[in-house]
N, C-alpha and C positions, 0 to 999 in steps of 0.2 A: 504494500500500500504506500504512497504517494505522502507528502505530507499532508497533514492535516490543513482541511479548508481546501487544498488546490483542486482545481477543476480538471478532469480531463478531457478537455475541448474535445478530440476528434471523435469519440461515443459520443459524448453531448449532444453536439449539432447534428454529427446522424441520426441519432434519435427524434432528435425537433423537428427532422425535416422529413425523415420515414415516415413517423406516425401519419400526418395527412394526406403524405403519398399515398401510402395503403390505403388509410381509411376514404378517403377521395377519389383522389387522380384516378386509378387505376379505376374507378367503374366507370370512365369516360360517358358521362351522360348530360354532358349539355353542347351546347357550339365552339364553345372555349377551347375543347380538346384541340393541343396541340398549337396553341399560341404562348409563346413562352414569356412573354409578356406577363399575360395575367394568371399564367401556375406562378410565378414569383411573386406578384403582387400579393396571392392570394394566401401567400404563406407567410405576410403579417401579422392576419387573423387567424391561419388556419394553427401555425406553427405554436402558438399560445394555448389555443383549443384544444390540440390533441395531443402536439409532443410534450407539455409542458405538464400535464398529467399522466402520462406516459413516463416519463423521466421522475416524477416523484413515488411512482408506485413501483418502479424498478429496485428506485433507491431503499422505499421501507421495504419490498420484500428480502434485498440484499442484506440489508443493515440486522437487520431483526430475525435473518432467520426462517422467513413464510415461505419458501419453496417457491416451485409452480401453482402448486394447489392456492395460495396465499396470491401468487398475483393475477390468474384467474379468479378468485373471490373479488379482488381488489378491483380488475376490471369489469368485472359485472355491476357493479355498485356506480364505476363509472356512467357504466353504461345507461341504470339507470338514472343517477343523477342529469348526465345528459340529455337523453330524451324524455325527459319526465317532469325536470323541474327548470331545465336552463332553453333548452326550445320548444319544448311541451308540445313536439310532433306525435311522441304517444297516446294521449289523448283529444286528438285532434281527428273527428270525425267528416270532416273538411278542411284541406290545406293549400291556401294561399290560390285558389283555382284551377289546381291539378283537377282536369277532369277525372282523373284515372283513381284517384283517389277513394273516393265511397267503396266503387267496385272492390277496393286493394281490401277494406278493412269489413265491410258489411257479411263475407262469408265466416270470418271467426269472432265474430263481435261479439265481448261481455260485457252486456248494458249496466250490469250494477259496478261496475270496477270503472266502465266511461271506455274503454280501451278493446283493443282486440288479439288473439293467443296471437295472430300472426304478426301483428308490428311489436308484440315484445321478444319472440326468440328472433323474429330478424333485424331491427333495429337497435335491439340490448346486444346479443348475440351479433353481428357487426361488428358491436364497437368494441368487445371484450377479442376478438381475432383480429380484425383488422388495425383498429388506433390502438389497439395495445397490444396484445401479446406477439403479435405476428413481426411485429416493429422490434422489437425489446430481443426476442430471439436473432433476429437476425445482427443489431448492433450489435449482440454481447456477442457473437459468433466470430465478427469479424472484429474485435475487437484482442478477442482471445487469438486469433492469427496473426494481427500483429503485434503480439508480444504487450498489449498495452489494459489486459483485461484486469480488473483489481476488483474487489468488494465494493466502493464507493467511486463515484462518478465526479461526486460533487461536495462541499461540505453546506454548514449550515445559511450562510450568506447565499449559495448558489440556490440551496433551495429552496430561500424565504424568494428569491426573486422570481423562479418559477411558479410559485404559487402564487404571486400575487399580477403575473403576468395573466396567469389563467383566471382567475378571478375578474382580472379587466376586463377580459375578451369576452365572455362569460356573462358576465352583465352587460357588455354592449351586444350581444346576441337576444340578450333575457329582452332589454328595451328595444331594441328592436321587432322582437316578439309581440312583444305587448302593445305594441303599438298600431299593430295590425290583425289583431282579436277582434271578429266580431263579437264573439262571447268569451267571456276570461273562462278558464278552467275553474270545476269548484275545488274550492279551498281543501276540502276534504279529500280528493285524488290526488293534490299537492301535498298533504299531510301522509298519506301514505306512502308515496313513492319516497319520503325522506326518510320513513322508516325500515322503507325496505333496503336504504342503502344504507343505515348505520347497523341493521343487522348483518349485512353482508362484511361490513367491517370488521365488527365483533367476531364473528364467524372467524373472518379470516387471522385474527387476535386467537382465539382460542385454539383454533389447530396449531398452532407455533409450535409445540411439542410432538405433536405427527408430524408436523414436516419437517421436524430437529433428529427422527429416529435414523438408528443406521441404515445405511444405505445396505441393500439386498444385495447379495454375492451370488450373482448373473450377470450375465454379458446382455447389452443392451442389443436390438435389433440393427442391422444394418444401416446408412444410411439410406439408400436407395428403395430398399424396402418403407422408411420411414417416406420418404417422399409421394410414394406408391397410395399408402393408407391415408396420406392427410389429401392427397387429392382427389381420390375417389368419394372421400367425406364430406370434402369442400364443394368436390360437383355435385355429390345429392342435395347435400343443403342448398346452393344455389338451386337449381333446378325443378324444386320438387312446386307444384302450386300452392296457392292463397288459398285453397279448401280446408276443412277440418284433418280429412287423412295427409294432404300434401304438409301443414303446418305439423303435425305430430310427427311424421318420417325426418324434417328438417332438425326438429327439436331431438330429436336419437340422435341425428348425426352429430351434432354438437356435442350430444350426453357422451357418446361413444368414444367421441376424439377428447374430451377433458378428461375420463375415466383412465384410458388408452398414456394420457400425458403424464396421467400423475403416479401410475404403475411403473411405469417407463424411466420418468424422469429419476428413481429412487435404486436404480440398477449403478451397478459400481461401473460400467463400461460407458453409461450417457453422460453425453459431455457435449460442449457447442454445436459439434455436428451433426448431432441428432437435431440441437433445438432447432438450428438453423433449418435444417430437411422439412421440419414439420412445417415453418411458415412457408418455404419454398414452394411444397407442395397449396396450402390456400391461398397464395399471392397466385400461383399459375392458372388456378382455377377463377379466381376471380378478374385477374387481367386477361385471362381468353376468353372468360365466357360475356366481355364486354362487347366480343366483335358479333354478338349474336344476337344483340335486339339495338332497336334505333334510340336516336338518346330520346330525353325527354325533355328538351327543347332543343329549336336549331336543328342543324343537318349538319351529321359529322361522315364521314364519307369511312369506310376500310382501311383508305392509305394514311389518313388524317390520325387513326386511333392508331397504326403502325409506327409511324413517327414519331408522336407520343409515348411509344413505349419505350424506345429506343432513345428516347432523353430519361426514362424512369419516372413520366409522369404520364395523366390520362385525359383529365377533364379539368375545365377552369377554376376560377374560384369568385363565382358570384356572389352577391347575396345569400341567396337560397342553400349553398354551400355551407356558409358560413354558421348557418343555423343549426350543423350540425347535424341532419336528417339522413344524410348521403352515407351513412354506414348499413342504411338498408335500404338505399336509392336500387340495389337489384329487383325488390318488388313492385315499385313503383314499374319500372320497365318492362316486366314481365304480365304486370295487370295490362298496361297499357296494350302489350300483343292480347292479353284477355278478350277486348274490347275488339279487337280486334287481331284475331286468330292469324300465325304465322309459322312457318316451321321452323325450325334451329339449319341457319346454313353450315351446316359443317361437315357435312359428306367429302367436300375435296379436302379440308385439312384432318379429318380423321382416320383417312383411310389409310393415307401416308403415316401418319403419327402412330396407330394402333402395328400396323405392316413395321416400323420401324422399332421400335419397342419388343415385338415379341421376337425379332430377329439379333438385337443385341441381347434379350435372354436366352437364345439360342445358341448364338457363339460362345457366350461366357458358360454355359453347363458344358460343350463340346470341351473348350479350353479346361475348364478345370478336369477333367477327365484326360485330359492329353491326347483327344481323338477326334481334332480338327483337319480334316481331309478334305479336299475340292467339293465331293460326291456329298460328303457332309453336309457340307455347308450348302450346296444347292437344293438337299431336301429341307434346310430351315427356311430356308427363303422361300420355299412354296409353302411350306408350315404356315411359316409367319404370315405371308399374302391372306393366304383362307383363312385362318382361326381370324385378320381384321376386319376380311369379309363377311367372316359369320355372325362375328359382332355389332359391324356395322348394321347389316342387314336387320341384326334383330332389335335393336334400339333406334335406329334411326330409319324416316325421318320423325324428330320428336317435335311436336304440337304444341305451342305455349300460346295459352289462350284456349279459349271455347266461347260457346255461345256461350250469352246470359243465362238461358237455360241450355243447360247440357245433357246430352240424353244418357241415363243408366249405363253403367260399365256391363250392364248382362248384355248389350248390343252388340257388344268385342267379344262374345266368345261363340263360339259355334262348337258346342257338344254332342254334334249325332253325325256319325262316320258317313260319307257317299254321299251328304244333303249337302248344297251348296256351293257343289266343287266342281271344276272343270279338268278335260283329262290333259289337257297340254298345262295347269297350274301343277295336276299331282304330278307327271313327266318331269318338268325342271324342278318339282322338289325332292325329288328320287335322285334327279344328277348330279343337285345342290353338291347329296351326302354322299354319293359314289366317290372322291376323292377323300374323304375321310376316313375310306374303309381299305386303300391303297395305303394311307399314309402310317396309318398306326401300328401295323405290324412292322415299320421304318423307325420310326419315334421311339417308339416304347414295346418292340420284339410281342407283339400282342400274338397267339400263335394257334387263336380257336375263332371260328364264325360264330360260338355262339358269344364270344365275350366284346365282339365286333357290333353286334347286335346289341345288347347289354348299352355300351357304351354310345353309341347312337343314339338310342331309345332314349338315355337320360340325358343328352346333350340337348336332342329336340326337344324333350319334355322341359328344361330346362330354359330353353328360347322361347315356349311358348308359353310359362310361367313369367317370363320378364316383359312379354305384349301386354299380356292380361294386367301384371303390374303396372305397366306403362297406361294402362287402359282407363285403370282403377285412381293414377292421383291426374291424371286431365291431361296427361300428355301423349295419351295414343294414337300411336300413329297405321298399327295392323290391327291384325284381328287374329285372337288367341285360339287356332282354330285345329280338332280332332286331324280334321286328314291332312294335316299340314307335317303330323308328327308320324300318322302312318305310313305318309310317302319316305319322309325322312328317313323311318327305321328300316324299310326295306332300301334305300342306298346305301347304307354303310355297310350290308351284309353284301354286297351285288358288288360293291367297290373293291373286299376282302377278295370278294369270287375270281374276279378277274387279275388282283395281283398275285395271285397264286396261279393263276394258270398261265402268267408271261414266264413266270417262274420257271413252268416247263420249258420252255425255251433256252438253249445251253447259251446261247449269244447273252442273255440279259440276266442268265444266273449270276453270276459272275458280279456286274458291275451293282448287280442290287445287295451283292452282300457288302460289298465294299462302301454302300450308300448307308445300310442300317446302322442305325444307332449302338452303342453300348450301350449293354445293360447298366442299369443304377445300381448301386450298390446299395446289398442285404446289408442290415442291421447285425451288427456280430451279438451272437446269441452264447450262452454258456453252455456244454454240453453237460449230460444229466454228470459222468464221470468229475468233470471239473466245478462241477456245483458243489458237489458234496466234499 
């Protein structure tokens, strides 16, 4: 540690300046995106807003002891102190003339609270990943790289000034608020939102002693793998609708990935690289899945939010920014497609991305095995191609938005075999899986039709399980449909059929052995002799 009272500028200002990137910029949704003018300006207001509370709950959960567990408490309390009592978008059943607005909050709305389930895990939830934890990981990450990582950031002068910066900004947000109320919030929803956040303090006061225990003698998970799980969490939460079931699946994902942090974080091998991983992965998910609805004001074009990322910001910093709401400005935009039904464009960049990903996990199992061969590798690359395909195929395209009224999820499913099918539909869904049934006995030495079968069977069951989900939170895009899986299971037997019988062929015996995969290695077991 540094001496006492010095500042360590270069965490410092990262942090000042991260937290409203995250929390902001990156959901690129107004005209602004991408004028670097006003991302600077706007980091006047913004940086007081979010880093300056950011940098003080770093500092107590450092100082004192409160883990992870402690600075996600700490940020939720932000969270709600922010949307609750300082721009009082929580309770705001109409905002500033967002058309889109009513729509966002009238499907989860609790009229005796004033608020609704879904502007609190997305708007609280926001602020607790984005303006703070996601920030704070990534400073201390790179901070710890270059050698300059310590306990304290700052001493007690550095963080009377940061609080009373936040405090400024805070009140010029509050007055401005109130200034353009047609009806003040009652007192009483003010009164409890305060309470909710000095319990969260408290809370996170009283575990100091759980998150003082020794750390757990296990090796922490990968980093890659860590990246893997915070983005697939980060894309359900983004993603899922404004309904009753879309807001409860969102509200897991978060449960899942704080549960997930604070297991993790208490392992003797988690160290910066984890942390960093984990924002890594919801900063990716949240700055890509910007390029998939239109802002909500202005026209921001493709190239315009590409640009913008590539300086490390997203969107301007207006007024409307400034109030602090844009930590769950993704439902806003996604109501907005509500209103008006859209698909998710991302067929040409996922196809690629999904294709590339399963083929660098193919080279790396090959590589640790020492059995990277030309042949090898050209059956991951068609691996990889199909298994993007199959994914693709089955989730996308995804639907954000529906009618006003939307018809029953029982419309997505067709459960009686030979009704409502055509035979060139069941034809390419038999050929879909005929390459599936060539590959596995390559892959993974599979060496029976009936286990070819087996595996098929629950891959489509599987796809047509994930329509019908798609179906059930408002973003279905197929139809969860019997003959879809019956075709399916008869190609992966018919695909087996036929690479066993090239087999016959001496020409292709030969180069197909050279192409299969090694076996994975068995678990070393004790024999009964050496047990005893």
């Amino acid at each position: 540690m540094g001496r006492r009272g010095r500042v360590a500028w270069g965490p410092v200002l990262l942090l000042l300046v991260l937290s409203p990137v995250c929390a902001e910029y990156l959901a690129a949704y107004d005209s602004t995106t991408g004028d670097a003018v006003a991302l600077v300006a706007g980091l006047i207001v913004l940086a007081p807003l979010y880093g300056a509370p950011a940098l003080l709950i770093r500092e107590a959960a450092r100082r004192y002891g409160l883990g992870w567990t402690g600075v996600l408490l700490l940020a939720l309390a932000f969270g709600v102190l922010q949307a609750g009592l300082v721009d009082q978008s929580l309770f705001a059943l109409e905002y500033h003339g967002i058309a889109v607005w009513h729509d966002m909050v009238r499907g989860t709305w609790l009229g005796p609270l004033g608020t609704s389930a879904y502007d609190v895990q997305n708007f609280v939830g926001g602020h607790v990943v984005y303006s703070i934890a996601a920030p704070i990981a990534v400073a201390e990450g790179l901070a710890a790289r270059s050698g300059r990582d310590r306990t304290t950031w700052c001493g007690r002068i550095g963080l009377g000034v940061a609080a009373l910066t936040w405090i400024a900004a805070a009140l010029l947000v509050w007055a401005d608020e109130r200034s353009q109320q047609a009806q003040p919030v009652a007192p009483a929803r003010l009164l409890g939102a305060a309470v909710v956040v000095v319990a969260l303090v408290v809370t996170a006061v009283l575990l100091r002693r759980r998150a003082r225990r020794a750390p757990v003698d296990a090796p922490a998970p990968r980093w890659w793998v860590v990246v893997l799980v915070s983005l697939a969490l980060a894309l359900v939460n983004q993603t899922l609708s404004t309904t009753w079931a879309g807001t409860l699946g969102a509200t897991a994902a978060l449960v899942v990935g704080a549960v997930l942090l604070h297991r993790c974080s208490r392992r003797t091998g988690w160290g910066p690289r984890q942390a960093v991983a984990v924002a890594a992965g919801v900063l990716l998910a949240r700055g890509g899945f910007a390029f998939t609805y239109d802002p909500l004001t202005g026209d921001v074009g493709t190239g315009r939010k590409a640009g913008a990322r590539r300086r490390g910001a997203g969107a301007g910093a207006r007024r409307l920014r400034a109030r602090g709401a844009a930590s769950g400005r993704r439902a806003i935009c996604v109501w907005d497609a509500r209103v008006m039904p859209h698909e998710l464009r991302a067929l040409p960049l996922a196809l690629p991305l999904l294709a590339a990903v399963a083929f660098a996990g193919a080279l790396w199992w090959l590589h640790r095995r020492a059995a990277l061969t030309p042949l090898r590798v050209a059956v991951g690359a068609v691996a990889a191609v199909y298994v993007a395909g199959i994914v693709a195929n089955t989730v996308l395209p995804i639907t954000f938005g529906s009618a006003v009224d939307p018809p029953p999820w029982t419309v997505f499913v067709n459960a009686v075999p030979l009704v409502n099918t055509e035979p060139a539909d069941d034809l390419q869904n038999v050929l879909v899986f005929v390459p599936l049934g060539a590959l596995l006995p390559l892959v993974s030495r599979t060496g029976s039709a009936s286990r070819v079968l087996g595996l098929g069977f629950a891959l489509s069951l599987s796809m047509e399980l994930v329509r019908l989900l798609n179906a059930v939170t408002g973003h279905g895009g197929h139809v969860a449909d019997v003959n879809d899986l019956l075709a399916n299971t008869v190609g992966a037997p018919l695909g087996y059929a036929l690479f066993r019988g090239a087999l016959l062929v001496p020409v292709l015996r030969r180069p197909a052995d050279r192409a299969t995969w090694p076996a994975a290695p068995e678990p070393l077991r004790l024999s009964g002799t050496a047990a005893r």
